[in-house]
N, C-alpha and C positions, 0 to 999 in steps of 0.2 A: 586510342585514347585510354586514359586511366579511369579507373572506378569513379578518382574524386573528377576527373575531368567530366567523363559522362551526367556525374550529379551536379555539377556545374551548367553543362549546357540546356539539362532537361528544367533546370532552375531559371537560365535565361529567358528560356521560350515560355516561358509560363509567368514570365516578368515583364515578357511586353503587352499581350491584354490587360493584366493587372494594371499596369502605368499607365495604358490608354483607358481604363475605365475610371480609374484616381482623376484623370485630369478632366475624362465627360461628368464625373458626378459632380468636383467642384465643391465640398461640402467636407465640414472640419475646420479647427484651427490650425492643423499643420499638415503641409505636402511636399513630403519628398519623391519627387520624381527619378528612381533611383534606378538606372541599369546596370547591371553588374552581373560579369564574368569571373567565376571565383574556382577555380582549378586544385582549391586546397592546398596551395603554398601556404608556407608562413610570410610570406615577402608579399610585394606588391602582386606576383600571379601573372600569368601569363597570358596574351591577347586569346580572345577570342575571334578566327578569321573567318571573314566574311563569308556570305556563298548567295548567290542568288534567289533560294531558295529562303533567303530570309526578308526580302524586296515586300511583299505582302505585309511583315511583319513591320517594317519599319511606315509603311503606307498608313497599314493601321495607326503606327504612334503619332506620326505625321499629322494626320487628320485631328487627332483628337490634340495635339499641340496645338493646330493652327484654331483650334475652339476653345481653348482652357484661357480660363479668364479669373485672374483672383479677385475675389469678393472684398471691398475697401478694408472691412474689419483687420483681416489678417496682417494687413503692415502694421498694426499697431499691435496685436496678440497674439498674432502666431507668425506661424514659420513657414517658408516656402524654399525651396531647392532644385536644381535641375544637376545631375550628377549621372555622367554616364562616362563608367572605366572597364576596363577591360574588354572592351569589345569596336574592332572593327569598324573604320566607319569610310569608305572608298565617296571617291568625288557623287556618285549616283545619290547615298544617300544623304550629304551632305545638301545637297539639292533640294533632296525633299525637305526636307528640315529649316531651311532657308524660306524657302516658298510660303512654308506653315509658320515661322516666325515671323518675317520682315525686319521692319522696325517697329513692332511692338512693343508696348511698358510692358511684356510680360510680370513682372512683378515676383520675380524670385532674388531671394536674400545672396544664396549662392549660386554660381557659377560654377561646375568643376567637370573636366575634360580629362582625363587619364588614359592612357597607352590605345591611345583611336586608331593610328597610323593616317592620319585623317589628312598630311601634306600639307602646301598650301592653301587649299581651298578649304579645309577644318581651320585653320589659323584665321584666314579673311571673315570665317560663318562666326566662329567664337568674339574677333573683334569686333563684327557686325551687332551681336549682342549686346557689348559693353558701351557699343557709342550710342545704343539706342536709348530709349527714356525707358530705363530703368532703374527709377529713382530709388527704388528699393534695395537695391544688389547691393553688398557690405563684403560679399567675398568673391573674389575670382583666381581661378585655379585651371592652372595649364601642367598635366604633370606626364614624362616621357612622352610629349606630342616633338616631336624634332622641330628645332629652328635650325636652320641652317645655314651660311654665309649669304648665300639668296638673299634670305629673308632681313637683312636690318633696314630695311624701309619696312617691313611691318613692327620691326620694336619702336620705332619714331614714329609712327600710329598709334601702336601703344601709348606709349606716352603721351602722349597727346589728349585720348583718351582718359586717361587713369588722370591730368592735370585738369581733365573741363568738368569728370564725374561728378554731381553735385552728396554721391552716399559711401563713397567706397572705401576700404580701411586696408581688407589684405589684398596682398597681389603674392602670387604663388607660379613660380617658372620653375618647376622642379626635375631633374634629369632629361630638358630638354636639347641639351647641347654638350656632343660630343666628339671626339679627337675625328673620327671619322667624316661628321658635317659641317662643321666648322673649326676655325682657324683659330690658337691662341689672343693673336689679336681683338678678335669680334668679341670672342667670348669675355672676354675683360672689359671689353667696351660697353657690351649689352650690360653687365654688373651696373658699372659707371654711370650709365646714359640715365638706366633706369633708377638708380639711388640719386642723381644729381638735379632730375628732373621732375622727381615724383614724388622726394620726401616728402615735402609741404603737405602733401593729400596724405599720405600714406600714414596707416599706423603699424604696419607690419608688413616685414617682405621676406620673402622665401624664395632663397636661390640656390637649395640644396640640390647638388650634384652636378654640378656641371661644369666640370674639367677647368675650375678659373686657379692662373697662379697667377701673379701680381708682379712677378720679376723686379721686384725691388721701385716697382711705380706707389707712388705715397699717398695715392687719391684716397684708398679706407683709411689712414689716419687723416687724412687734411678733413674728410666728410663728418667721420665721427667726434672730430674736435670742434667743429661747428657746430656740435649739440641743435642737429637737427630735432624734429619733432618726433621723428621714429622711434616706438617703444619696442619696438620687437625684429631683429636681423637674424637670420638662420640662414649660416652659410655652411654647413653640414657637408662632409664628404668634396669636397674641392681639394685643390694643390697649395695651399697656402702654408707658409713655412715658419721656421722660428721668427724671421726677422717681419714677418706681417705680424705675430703675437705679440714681438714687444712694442713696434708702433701701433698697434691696438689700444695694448696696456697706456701707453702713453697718452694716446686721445682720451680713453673711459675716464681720465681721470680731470677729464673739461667737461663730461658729458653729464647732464643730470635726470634725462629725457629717457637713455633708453634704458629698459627695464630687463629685458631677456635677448641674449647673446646666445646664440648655438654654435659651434665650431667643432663638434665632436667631427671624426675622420678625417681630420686636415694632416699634414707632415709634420708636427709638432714635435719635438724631444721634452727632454726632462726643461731644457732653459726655458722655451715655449711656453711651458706651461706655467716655470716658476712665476712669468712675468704676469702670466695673465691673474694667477694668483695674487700676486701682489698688490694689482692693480685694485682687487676686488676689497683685499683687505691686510694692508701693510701693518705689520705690526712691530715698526723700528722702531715707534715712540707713539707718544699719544697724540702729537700733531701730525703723525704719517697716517694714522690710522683717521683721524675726521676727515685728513684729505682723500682716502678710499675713496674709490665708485661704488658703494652700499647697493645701488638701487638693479645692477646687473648682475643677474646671475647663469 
């Protein structure tokens, strides 16, 4: 291990009494339930793996999840969170963690899961989460947890989920799908399924990183000329090329809904870009320019 790895790990162990005492005291306007493995990248960092000898630790957290109870006050003034990334999370402890949640309102705003290696049985624990009464939750965040071809009966769960939510706004699948776990196919589908099925609820989705090209299928312009209700897409770091930019461009400019557009890392050239520029704000005359898409940037 490195220096900054070692001050990382003596930093995790020393973050799970801390979270487990946050959640027995119960007391404050805002709880972040935060664990986090931090290795001193600049990047997202790298997992921290498991070992049995941290089974006790997670018992402890366990317990005092299945007792943590937010106080009514906090949905309306403060803030609540449950975020645990960079670290490990095998079927044993997902278990526990399951057992300690149920279907509880636990009552956190966000949801966020990052690089667990948690399988399918993190995916079933996390959706477990979402379908429960928690009317409170406004964010959920699955980022480098693998989906894999297996798994599209749990994205039509998903969905499903994310369409009955009575609070939810973002939905975040971020670097979970790649050339390795699944198929060009799926992975365009899952984009699809879940943009087709979810906008209505959704006000923001993030599907950065995960291997989608479009091979010339029309569904992001046909979606985004139907000015759904989504103000915020971030499709960051995908395969998507010149000719997905200027059907882009082409819908933004029926669109009056969405506000912020991410596409940075895609295959884009100089035309690519012209278009999407153009869309945003043409300046051929004074009638090209009112008809811009103003509101995306």
């Amino acid at each position: 291990m490195s220096h900054d790895e070692i001050l990382g790990a003596e930093s995790l162990l020393e973050n799970f009494p801390q979270m487990a005492q946050e959640m027995r005291r119960g007391v404050g306007e805002d709880v972040e339930i935060f664990l986090h493995f931090d290795d001193g990248s600049p990047a997202f960092g790298e997992m921290f793996p498991h070992d049995d000898t941290l089974i006790p630790h997670w018992e402890e957290f366990a317990d005092a999840l299945e007792k943590y109870k937010v106080p009514p006050r906090w949905f309306e003034d403060g803030y609540s969170s449950l975020k645990i990334i960079n670290v490990e999370m095998p079927e044993e402890v997902i278990n526990l963690l399951d057992a300690a949640t149920g279907w509880r309102n636990l009552g956190f705003e966000t949801l966020h899961f990052g690089n667990n290696n948690f399988g399918r049985r993190g995916l079933e624990w996390a959706l477990k989460l979402l379908q429960g009464n928690n009317s409170a939750l406004d964010e959920f965040i699955l980022s480098r947890n693998s989906i894999t071809d297996e798994d599209m009966d749990f994205v039509e769960q998903l969905c499903d989920a994310v369409k009955h939510h009575g609070s939810l706004t973002l939905l975040a699948i971020g670097e979970c799908m790649t050339p390795e776990s699944s198929n060009e196919e799926n992975r365009l589908n899952v984009m699809r399924t879940i943009l087709e099925r979810c906008s209505g609820r959704l006000k923001t989705f993030d599907f950065t990183g995960n291997h989608v090209a479009t091979h010339g299928d029309p569904f992001l312009y046909d979606f985004l000329r139907s000015n759904p209700e989504l103000e915020s897409l971030r499709l960051r770091d995908n395969y998507l090329n010149d000719d997905d930019a200027v059907h882009v461009a082409n819908a933004l400019r029926h669109n009056t809904n969405l506000q912020y557009l991410a596409l940075s890392g895609n295959n884009f050239t100089e035309r690519g870009i012209a278009a999407l520029e153009t869309a945003l704000f043409d300046q051929t005359s004074l009638n090209s320019a009112a008809d811009s898409n103003h509101r995306c940037i």
